[in-house]
C-alpha positions, 0 to 999 in steps of 0.5 A, spaced: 513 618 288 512 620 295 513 616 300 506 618 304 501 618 299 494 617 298 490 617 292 483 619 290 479 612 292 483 612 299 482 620 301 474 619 298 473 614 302 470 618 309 470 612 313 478 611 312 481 618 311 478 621 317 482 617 321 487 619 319 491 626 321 496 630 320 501 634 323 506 640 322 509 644 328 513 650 329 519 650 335 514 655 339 511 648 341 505 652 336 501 647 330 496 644 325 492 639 326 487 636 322 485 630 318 487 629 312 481 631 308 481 637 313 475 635 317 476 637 324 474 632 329 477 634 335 476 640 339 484 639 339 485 640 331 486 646 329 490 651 323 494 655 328 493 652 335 499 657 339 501 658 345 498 664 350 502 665 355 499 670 357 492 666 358 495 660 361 499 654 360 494 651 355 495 652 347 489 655 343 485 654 337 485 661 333 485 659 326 480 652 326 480 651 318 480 655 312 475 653 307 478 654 299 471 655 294 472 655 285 469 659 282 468 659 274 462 662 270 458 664 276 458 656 278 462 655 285 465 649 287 466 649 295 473 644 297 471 644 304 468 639 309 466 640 315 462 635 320 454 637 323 450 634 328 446 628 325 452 625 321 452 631 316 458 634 312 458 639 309 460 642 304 463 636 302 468 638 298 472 631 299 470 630 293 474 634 289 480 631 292 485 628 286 490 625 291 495 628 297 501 627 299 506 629 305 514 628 301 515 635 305 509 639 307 501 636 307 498 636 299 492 636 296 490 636 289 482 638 287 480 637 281 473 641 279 471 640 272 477 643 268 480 646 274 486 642 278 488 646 284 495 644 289 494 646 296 500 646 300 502 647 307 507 649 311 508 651 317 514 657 319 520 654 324 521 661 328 514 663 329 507 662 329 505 663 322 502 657 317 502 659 311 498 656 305 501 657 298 495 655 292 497 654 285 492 653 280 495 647 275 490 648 270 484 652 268 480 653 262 477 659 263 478 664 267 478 662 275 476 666 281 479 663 288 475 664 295 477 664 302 473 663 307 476 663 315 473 658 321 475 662 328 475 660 335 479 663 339 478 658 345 483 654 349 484 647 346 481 644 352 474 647 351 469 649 346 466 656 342 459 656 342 456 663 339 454 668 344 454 676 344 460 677 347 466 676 340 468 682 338 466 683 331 470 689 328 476 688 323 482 692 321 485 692 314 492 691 313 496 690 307 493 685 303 489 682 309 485 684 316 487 683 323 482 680 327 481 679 335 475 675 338 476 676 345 481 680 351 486 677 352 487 674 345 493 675 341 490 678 335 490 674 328 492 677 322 490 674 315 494 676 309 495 673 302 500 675 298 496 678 292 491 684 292 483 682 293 477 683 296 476 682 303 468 681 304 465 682 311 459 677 313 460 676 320 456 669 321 456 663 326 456 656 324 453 652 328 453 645 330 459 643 328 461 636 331 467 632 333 466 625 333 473 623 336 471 628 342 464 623 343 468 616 342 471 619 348 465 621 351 466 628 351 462 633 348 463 634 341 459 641 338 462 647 337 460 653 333 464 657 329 465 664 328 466 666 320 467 674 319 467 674 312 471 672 306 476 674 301 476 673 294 482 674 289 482 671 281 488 667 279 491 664 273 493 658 271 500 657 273 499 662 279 501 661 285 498 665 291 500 665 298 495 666 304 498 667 312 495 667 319 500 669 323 500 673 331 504 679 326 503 683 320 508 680 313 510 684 309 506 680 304 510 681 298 516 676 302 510 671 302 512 668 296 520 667 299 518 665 305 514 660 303 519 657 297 524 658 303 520 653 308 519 647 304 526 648 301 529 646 307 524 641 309 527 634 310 523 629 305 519 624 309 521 618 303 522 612 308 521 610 314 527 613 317 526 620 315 519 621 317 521 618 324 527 625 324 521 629 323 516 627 328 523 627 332 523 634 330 516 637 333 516 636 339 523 640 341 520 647 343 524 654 344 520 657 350 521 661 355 527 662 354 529 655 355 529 649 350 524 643 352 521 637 349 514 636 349 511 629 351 506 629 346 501 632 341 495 634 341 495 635 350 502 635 353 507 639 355 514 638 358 513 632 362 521 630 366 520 622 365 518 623 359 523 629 357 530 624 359 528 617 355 526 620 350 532 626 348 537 621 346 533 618 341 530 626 338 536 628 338 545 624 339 542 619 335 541 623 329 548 626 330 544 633 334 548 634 339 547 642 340 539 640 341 541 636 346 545 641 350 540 646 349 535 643 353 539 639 358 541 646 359 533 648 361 533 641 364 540 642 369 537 649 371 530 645 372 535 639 377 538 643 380 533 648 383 529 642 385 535 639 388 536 646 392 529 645 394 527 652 390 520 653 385 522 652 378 523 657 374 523 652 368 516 649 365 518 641 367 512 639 371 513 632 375 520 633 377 519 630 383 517 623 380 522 618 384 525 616 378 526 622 374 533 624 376 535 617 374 533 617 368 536 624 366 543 620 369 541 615 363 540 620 359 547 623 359 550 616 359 547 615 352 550 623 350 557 619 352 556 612 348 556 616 342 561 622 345 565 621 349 567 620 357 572 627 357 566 630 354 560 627 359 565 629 364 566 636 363 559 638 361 555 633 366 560 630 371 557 634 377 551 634 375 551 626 375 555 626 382 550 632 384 544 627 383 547 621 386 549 624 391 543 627 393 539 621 392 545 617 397 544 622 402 537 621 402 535 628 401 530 626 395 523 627 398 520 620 394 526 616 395 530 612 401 536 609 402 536 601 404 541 598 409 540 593 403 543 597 398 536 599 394 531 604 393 524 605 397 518 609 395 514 610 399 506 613 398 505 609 391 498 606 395 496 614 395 499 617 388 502 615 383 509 616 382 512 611 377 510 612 370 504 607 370 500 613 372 494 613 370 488 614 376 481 613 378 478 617 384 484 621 386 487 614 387 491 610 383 489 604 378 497 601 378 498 602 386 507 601 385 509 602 391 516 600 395 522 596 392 520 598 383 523 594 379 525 599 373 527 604 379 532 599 383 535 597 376 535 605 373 539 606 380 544 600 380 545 603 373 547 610 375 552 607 381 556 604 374 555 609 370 558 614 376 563 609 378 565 609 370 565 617 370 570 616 377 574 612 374 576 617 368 578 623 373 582 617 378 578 619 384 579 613 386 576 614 393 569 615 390 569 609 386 570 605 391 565 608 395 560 607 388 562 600 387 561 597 394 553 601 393 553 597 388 554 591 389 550 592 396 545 594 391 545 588 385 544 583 391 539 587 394 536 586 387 537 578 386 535 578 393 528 583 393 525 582 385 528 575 382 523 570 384 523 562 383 520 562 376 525 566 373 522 572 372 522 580 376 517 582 380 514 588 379 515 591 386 515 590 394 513 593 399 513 590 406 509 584 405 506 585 398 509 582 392 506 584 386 506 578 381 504 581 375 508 580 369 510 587 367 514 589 362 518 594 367 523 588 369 526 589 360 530 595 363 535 591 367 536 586 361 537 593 356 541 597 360 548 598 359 550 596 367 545 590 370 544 586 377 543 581 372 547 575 370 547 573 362 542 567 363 537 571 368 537 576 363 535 570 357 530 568 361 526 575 363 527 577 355 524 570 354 518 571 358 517 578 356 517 575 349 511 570 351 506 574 354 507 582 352 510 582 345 506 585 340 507 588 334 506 595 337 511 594 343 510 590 349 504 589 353 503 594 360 501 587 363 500 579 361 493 576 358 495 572 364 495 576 369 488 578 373 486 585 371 487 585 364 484 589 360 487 591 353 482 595 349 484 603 350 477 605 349 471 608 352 469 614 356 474 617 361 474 612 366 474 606 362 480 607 358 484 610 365 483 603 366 486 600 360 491 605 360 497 601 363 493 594 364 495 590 357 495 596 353 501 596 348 506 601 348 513 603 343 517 606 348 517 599 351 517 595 345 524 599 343 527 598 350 525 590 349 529 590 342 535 593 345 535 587 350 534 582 344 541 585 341 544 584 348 542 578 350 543 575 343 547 580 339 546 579 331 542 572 330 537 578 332 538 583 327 533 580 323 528 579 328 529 586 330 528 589 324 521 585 323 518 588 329 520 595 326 515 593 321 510 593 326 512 601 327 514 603 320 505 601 317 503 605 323 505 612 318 500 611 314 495 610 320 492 615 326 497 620 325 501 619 319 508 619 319 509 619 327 508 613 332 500 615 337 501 614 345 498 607 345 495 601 342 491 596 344 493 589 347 489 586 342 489 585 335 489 588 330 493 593 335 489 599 333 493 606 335 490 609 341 491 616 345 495 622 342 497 622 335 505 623 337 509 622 342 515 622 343 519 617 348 515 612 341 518 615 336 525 616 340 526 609 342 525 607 335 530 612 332 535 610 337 534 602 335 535 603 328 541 607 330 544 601 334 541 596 328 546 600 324 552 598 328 550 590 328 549 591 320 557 595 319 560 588 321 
């Protein structure tokens, strides 16, 4: 039985699985994303949603849904659903549905009558083409099978609306037509592997609604554009391809490619696996670069985002080689920033103050599980480039202290941490000064250099690190470490920031810390009283002023929630790390209860991957982009290093 599987009650049931998503993704950075009972309800979701470079830096929505009719005796039975204005659905081919599951590519089994028809789908790993392979289980009598496609052709980010500017004309290729809406498009091809009969009845359908988008308060009605059908017999037993895709097949090859690409899928059959595959989606080849996206439905390669979350996407399940591809992107991306050059790479938010530490972390976690002659023969400059370039005070976002720590000044004005949500261009979490994760972050990166000076006996330099980091561990104690315990969350001048957050956990996780062992207890403790939930740790304390936990609302309601009380994994994982750390096995057991908050999450949101948020609140609803990757990589990276408690 497979892991994710949902039956007929469950799938029938619209108020439950249209909440639930799903989502495949190719190494392109193009996906298909919809629900499980394949009614759109954001203007994101989409068939075959792909990159245009050539438009802009958006992904695009071609193919929106492909809807599937039977037809037996004259009688035919639409397996579609679509959502109207005044909450009507239609076709209502739900159902129909017998039962999905996602043990390697989404299924769904229909039932009509004496019909039962598999659907499953899949999409190419090195190109942007889905593929839907049809198998009719069983049949009676004679069976024809209908397939009508919904084109958009608009960037993720708008709406279709009919008009009289869509270029109706087609072409026919083999087996199939190309089609293009608009200039400047790529032109779509649909081709099933299998002869038949493309009807050409050019319509829009009109009103379609998407209520994710309105819960958002966004717009949510579209129209889309269908250009016809095509329409072929199929016999019990028989399984038929259909592709859409920026180029033409050789449609005879469909039928391998298709048994190809789900052969060499990983089966999501427990909790680990489905992680390894969400993991997967969001390493993208581009640009002649290797990235990782920080999210779907709406992220691109963000820096921050990017450097916490490759150890955990990649070294923790042995892929090495796809951490040194995108560090490859990632050190040009440095590097040019360091010159003070344009990027030529897409990584945006380069200049945050603290993303050269984190990409310092990042080859540190690639030595723990390589070693130090390796670090240091790939990445020993580059970590002595950026240490040194921030100790020289080059750094455009950060200053040097006499006492030894980290100044970033503008945090009033702008956002420059990862508490970067914003309100009327300013920013709701003004982190400003002396922050705490980047001061930490930064005596760590002064060990791990001194670490990596140690190795190659240059002596000189380690001395030099070590007296830095000494001046800095005091200035540490010193600036955030106040009377009760616990880290404040900046300083600037004579503003103390209060507020329990959960970026103090980072100096109790990380390998080189400022504090002492009872220090580190005591913050953990505190971060386990007033943040822990099921979902991660809080971004803020119920008992600090300007809680706010329910990630819901119109644009600039949840922009307030954002980093107010909500509940974040990535967090939660660095949390758990520090548990192991500071109390070593007798929290093994602990540690593995909270990853059953995470492992439920698969079967909801989006299933088989961890959502951006949660709620701070009970009952801990998933909230924001369906995937992200600091989540889903921070709890691969904990299941790893549970694996080390576990050996012993």
């Amino acid at each position: 039985m497979s892991y994710l599987r949902f039956d007929k009650t469950q799938m029938t049931n619209l108020e439950d699985s249209l909440k639930k998503e799903i989502l495949r993704s190719n190494r392109s950075g193009a996906y298909s994303c919809t629900t499980l009972v394949d009614c759109n309800t954001r203007k994101y979701h989409g068939l075959l949603v792909v990159p245009v470079p050539e438009l802009d830096d958006e992904n695009h929505v071609l193919l929106s849904s492909l809807d599937a009719t039977v037809i037996q005796h004259g009688a035919e039975f639409n397996l579609g659903l679509h959502k109207y204005q005044g909450n009507n659905f239609s076709p209502r081919g739900h159902k129909y549905i017998r039962e999905f599951d996602s043990l390697k590519v989404p299924t769904t089994l229909y039932r009509v009558g004496g019909v039962l028809l598999k659907r499953e789908e899949v999409f190419q790993h090195f190109e942007d083409r889905l593929i839907i392979r049809y198998t009719l289980v069983d049949a009676h009598s004679e069976t024809t099978l209908r397939l009508q496609p919904f084109l958009a052709f608009r960037s993720v980010r708008e709406f279709t609306h009919k008009n009289d500017a869509v270029d109706k004309s087609y072409h026919m290729v083999e087996n199939g037509i190309k089609t293009c809406m608009y200039p400047g498009y790529p032109e779509l091809f649909m081709q099933i592997n299998k002869e038949n009969t493309f009807v050409y009845r050019p319509d829009w359908y009109m009103g379609m609604e998407y209520p994710k988008e309105q819960e958002r308060g966004y717009a949510g009605n579209e129209d889309l554009y269908a250009p016809g059908y095509f329409e072929f017999t199929i016999k019990k037993g028989e399984s038929v391809v259909f592709s859409a895709g920026l180029n033409e097949i050789k449609t005879k090859e469909l039928a391998k490619l298709a048994d190809f690409e789900v052969n060499v899928r990983t089966p999501r059959d427990n909790f680990y696996h489905n992680l390894v595959n969400s993991a997967h989606q969001f390493l993208v080849h581009r640009d002649h670069g290797d990235y990782v996206l920080a999210g779907y439905p709406w992220f691109k390669c963000r820096a921050r985002d990017m450097f916490i979350s490759l150890p955990g996407l990649t070294i923790t399940n042995g892929e090495f080689d796809k951490f040194e591809a995108v560090m490859k992107t990632a050190e040009k991306g440095i590097r040019e920033f360091i010159e003070g050059k344009p990027l030529s790479v897409k990584i945006y938010e380069m200049e945050q103050p603290d993303v050269l530490l984190w990409a310092v972390w990042c080859i540190q976690q690639y030595g723990k599980l390589t070693n130090m002659e390796t670090v240091y023969k790939k990445y020993g400059k580059l970590v002595r480039d950026i240490m040194e370039y921030i100790h020289r005070g080059d750094h455009p976002g950060l200053e040097v202290h006499d006492n030894g720590l980290l100044y970033a000044p503008g945090g009033q004005e702008k956002a420059i941490t990862w508490m970067n949500s914003q309100s009327y261009g300013r920013p709701i979490v003004p982190r400003s000064g002396y922050i705490v994760e980047v001061n930490a972050l930064w005596y760590n990166c002064l060990k791990f250099s001194e670490e990596i000076s140690r190795y190659v006996d240059d002596e000189r330099n380690c001395e030099m690190l070590a007296s830095v980091a000494e001046q800095a561990k005091k200035g540490f104690l010193e600036t955030f470490l106040n009377q009760h315990g616990y880290l404040l969350d900046y300083v600037d001048g004579t503003m103390m920031d209060w507020s329990v957050r959960p970026n103090m956990i980072f100096p109790v996780a990380f390998d080189y810390s400022p504090l002492d062992q009872k220090q580190k207890k005591t913050v953990l403790d505190l971060c386990t009283k007033e943040l822990l939930t099921p979902k991660g740790l809080r971004s803020l304390s119920p008992k600090s002023g300007g809680y706010n936990p329910m990630y819901v609302g119109p644009q600039q309601q949840r922009d307030y929630a954002y980093h107010q009380g909500t509940a974040w994994p990535w967090l939660g994982g660095f949390y758990m790390e520090a548990c192991l750390r500071v109390y070593g096995r007798s929290k093994v057991g602990f540690v593995e209860r909270q990853l059953v908050g995470y492992e439920e999450e698969l079967f909801y949101h989006c299933i088989g991957t961890i959502p951006e948020l949660f709620d701070g609140n009970p009952p801990f609803h998933g909230r924001g982009a369906v995937s992200f990757a600091m989540n889903v990589a921070e709890i691969m990276r904990v299941v790893k290093l549970l694996d080390k408690y576990n050996e012993y």
